[in-house]
N, C-alpha and C positions, 0 to 999 in steps of 0.2 A: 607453317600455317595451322595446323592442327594441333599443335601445342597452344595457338592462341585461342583456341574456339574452348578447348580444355579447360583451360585456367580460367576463361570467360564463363563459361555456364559452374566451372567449380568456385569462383566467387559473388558469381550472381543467385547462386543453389543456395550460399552460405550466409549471404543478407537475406533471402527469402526464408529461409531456415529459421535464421531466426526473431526475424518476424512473425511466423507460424509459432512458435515456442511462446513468445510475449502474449501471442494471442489465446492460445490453446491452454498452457499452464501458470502463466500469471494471470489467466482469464481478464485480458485488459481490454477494454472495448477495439472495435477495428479503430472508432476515431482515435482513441489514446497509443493503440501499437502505428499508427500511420504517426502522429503528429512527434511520437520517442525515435521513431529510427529519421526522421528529418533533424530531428535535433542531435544525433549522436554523428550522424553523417555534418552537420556543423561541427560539433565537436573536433573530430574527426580532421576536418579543414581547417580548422584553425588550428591546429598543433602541425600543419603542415603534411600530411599522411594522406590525406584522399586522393592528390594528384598525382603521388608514386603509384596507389593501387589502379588509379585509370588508365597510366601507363603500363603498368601490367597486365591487369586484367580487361583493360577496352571494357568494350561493351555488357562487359558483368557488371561492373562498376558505375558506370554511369545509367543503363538505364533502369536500378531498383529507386524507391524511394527517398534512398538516404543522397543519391546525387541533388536532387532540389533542393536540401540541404547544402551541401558544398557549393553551388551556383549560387545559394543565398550569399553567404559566409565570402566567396572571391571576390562576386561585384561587390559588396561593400566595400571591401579592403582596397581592391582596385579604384573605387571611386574615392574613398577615402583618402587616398597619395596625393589624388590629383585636386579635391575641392575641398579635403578637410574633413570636418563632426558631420556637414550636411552632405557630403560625397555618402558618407555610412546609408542612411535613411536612402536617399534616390540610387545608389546603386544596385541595393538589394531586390528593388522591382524593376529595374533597368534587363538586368543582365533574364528575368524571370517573369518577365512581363507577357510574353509572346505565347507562354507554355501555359499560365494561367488566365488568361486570352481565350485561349482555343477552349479551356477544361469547361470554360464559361461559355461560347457560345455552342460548342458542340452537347451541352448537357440539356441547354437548353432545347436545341434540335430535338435531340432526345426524347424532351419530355412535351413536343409539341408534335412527334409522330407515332406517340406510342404512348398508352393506358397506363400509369403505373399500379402495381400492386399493393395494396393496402388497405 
């Protein structure tokens, strides 16, 4: 059990890592390092590789960035077998619907109990 928490925080360290890199030395904005590691974590999934690392590493792996990535990238595919070109499209907010959901109403809360800065 302490081998999994290990490899958890040492490849959840190692996607956080290097999203601090993308940010800090390729000075890429937060929106453009957020929006490259979802798309690399796609990547990633579609060559078949994300779902070895989640089984390795659990919870390093799934909850940086690049996981809403690979959620995007499986429901397609998964909907795709089953309904075809338009499985692609509806699966992708299928399977990611519930998680951009909340990011929407909880931000909102947010910004309706608290002054923002600027």
């Amino acid at each position: 059990m302490i081998a999994m928490y290990f490899w958890a925080f040492v490849v959840g360290g190692a996607i956080c890592v290097l999203g601090q890199l993308l940010f800090d030395v390729a000075k890429l904005s937060p929106g453009h390092t957020m929006c490259l590691l979802v798309v690399l974590g796609a990547i990633v999934s579609g060559f078949g590789l994300y779902e070895p690392l989640i089984d390795f590493a659990g919870a390093g792996a799934t909850t940086p960035i690049t996981s809403f990535g690979n959620s995007l990238v499986q429901g397609a595919m998964q909907e795709a077998r089953r309904h075809g070109i338009v499985g692609v499209l509806t699966g992708m907010f299928e399977v990611t619907s519930s998680g951009i959901s909340a990011a929407i109403i909880f931000g909102f809360i947010g910004a309706l109990l608290f002054k923002p800065k600027g």
